[in-house]
Gaussian input, Z-matrix of N, CA and C with variables (Angstrom, degrees):
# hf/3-21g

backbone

0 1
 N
 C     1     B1
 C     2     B2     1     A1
 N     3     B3     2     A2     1     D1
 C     4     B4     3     A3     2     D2
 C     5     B5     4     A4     3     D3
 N     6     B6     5     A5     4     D4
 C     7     B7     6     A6     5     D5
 C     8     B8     7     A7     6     D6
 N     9     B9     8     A8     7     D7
 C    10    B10     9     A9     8     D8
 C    11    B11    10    A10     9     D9
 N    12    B12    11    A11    10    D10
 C    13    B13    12    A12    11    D11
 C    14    B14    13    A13    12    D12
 N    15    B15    14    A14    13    D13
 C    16    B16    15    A15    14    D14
 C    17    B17    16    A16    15    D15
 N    18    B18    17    A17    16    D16
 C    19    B19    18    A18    17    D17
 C    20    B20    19    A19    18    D18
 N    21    B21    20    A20    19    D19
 C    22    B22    21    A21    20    D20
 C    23    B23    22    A22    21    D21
 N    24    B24    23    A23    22    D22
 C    25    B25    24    A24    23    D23
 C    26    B26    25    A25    24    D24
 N    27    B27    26    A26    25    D25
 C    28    B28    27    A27    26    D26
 C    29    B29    28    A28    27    D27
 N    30    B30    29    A29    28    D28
 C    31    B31    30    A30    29    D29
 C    32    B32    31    A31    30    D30
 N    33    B33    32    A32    31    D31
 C    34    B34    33    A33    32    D32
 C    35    B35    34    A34    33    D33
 N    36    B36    35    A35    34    D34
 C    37    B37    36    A36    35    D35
 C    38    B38    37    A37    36    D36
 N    39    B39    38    A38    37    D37
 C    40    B40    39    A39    38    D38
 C    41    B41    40    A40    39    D39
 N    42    B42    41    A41    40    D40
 C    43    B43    42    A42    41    D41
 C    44    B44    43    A43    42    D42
 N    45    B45    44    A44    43    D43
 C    46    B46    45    A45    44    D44
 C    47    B47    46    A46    45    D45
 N    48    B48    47    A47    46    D46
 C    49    B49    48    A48    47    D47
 C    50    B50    49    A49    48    D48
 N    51    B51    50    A50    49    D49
 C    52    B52    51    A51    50    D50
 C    53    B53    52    A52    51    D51
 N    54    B54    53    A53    52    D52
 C    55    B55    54    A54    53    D53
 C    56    B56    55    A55    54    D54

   B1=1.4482
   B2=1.5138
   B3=1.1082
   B4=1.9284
   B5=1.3104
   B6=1.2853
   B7=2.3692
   B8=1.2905
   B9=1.5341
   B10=1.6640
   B11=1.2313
   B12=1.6165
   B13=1.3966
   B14=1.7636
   B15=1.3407
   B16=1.8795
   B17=1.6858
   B18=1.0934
   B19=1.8192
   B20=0.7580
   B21=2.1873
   B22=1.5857
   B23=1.4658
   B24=1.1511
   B25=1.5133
   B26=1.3841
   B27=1.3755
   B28=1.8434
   B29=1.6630
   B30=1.3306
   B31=1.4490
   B32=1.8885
   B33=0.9074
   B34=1.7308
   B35=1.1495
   B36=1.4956
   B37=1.2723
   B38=1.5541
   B39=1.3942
   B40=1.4716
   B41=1.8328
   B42=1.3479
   B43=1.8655
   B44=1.3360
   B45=1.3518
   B46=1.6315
   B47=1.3853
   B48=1.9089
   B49=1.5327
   B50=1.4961
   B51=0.9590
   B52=1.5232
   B53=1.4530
   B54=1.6277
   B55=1.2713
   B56=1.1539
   A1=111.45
   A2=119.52
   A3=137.26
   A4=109.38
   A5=101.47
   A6=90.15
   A7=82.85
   A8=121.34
   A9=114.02
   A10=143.33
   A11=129.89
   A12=148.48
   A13=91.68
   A14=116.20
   A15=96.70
   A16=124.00
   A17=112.53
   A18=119.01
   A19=116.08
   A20=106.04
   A21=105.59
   A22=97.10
   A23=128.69
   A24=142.78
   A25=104.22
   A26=111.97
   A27=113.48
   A28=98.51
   A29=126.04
   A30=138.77
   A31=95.08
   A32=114.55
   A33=128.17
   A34=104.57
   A35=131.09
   A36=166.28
   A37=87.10
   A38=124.66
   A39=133.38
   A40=108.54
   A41=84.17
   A42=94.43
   A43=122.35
   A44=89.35
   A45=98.02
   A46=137.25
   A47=99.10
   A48=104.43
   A49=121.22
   A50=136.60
   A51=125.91
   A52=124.90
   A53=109.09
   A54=94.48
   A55=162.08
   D1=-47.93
   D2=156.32
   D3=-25.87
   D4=108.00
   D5=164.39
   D6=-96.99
   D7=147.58
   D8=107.97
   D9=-14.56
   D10=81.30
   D11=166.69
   D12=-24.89
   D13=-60.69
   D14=-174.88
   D15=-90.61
   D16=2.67
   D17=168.79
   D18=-95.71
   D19=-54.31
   D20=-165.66
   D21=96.91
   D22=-18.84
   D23=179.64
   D24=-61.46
   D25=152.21
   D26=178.61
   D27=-88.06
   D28=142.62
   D29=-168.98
   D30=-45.58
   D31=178.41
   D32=171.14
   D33=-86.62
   D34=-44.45
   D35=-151.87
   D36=-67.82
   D37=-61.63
   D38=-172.45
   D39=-104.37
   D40=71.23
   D41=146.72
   D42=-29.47
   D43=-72.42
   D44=-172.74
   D45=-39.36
   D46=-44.02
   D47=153.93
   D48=-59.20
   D49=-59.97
   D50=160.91
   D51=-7.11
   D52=-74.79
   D53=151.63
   D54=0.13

C-alpha cells in the first residue's frame, strides 16, 4: 500500500503491489 516518497515505487515490503 506504501509508495516510496522518492521513486514512486511500491515498498519491497509489498510484493503484491508489484504484481
Amino acid at each position: 500500500g506504501d509508495f516510496d516518497i522518492i521513486g514512486g515505487a511500491p515498498s519491497l515490503t509489498e510484493a503484491e503491489t508489484i504484481k
